[in-house]
C-alpha positions in Angstrom: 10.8 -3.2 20.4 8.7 -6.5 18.5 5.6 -4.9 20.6 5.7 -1.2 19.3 6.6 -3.0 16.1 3.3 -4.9 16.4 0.8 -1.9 17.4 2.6 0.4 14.8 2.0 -2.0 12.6 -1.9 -2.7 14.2 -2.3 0.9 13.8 -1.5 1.3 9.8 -3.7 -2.1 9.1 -6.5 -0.2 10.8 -6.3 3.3 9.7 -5.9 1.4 6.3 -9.2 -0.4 6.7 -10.7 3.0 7.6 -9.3 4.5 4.2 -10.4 1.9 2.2 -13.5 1.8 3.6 -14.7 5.1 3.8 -12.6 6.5 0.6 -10.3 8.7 3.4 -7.1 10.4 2.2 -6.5 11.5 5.3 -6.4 7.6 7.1 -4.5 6.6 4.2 -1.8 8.9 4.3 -1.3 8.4 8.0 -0.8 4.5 7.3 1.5 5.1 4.4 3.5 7.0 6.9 3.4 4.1 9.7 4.2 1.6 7.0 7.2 3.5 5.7 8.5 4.1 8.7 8.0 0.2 9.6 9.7 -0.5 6.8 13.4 -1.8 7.1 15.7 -1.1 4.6 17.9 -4.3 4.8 15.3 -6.6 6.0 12.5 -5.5 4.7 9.0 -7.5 5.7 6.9 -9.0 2.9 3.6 -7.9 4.6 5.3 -4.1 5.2 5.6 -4.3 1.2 2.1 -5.4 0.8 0.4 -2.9 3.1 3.0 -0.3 1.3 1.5 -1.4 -2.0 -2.2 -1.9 -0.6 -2.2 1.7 0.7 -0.5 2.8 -2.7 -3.7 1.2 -4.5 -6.5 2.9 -2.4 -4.5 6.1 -2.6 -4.5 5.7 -6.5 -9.0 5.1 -6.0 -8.6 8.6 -4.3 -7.0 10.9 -6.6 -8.3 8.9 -9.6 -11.8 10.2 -8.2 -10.6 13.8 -7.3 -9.4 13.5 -10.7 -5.8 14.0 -9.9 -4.4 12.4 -12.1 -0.6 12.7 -11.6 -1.0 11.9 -8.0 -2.8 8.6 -9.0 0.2 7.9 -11.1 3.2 8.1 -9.1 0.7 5.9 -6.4 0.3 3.7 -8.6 3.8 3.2 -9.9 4.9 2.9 -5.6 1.5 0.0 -6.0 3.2 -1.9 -8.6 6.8 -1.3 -6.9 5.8 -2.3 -3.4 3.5 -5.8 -4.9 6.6 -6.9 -6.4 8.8 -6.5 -3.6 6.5 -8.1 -1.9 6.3 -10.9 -4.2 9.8 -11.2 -4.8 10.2 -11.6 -0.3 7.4 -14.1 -0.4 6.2 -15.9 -4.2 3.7 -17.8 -2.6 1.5 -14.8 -0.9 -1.0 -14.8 -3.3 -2.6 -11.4 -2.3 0.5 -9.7 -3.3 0.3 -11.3 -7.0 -3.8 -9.8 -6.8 -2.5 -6.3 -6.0 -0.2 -6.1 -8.6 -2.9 -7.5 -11.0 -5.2 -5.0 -9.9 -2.7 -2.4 -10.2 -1.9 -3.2 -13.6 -5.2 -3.3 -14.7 -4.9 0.1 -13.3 -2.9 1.5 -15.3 -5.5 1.0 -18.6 -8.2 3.5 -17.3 -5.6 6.2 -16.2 
């Protein structure tokens, strides 16, 4: 089970690379759906919440630029949801405390 786990989880980080990379709804829909469904909900993982909130951001850069912007919203409010869970499962991951930054600084220019 640890090794689907592991490409599942292999498979969202990529398809979320894609997304971010080359500004694809598509990718980052199908990794939302992998991290969801990699997500646990009574033992969650810190990195699942940080991926979950890391694909929430680049989805909010999507429909922000679509100018969709009640789509960009509710992304963003699953960001800032998703950064602090993640923070609250692991206080010292400092990439989590950078997202939720970044997502609050969202939130002036929507």
């Amino acid at each position: 089970m640890a090794f689907a786990s592991n490409d599942l989880l292999n498979q969202g980080r990529t398809l979320l690379e894609i997304g971010e990379s080359h500004f694809d709804g598509e990718a980052l829909q199908r990794a939302r759906a992998i991290f969801d469904q990699l997500a646990h909900p009574g033992t969650p993982s810190p990195s699942i919440s940080y991926y979950q909130a890391r694909v929430s951001l680049a989805l909010v850069n999507v429909h922000a630029w679509r100018k969709e912007t009640g789509a960009a919203v509710r992304y963003l409010d699953d960001a800032i949801e998703s950064a602090k869970a993640a923070i609250q499962r692991n206080p010292k991951h400092s990439d989590s405390h950078r997202l939720l930054g970044e997502a609050y600084g969202r939130l002036i220019g929507l």
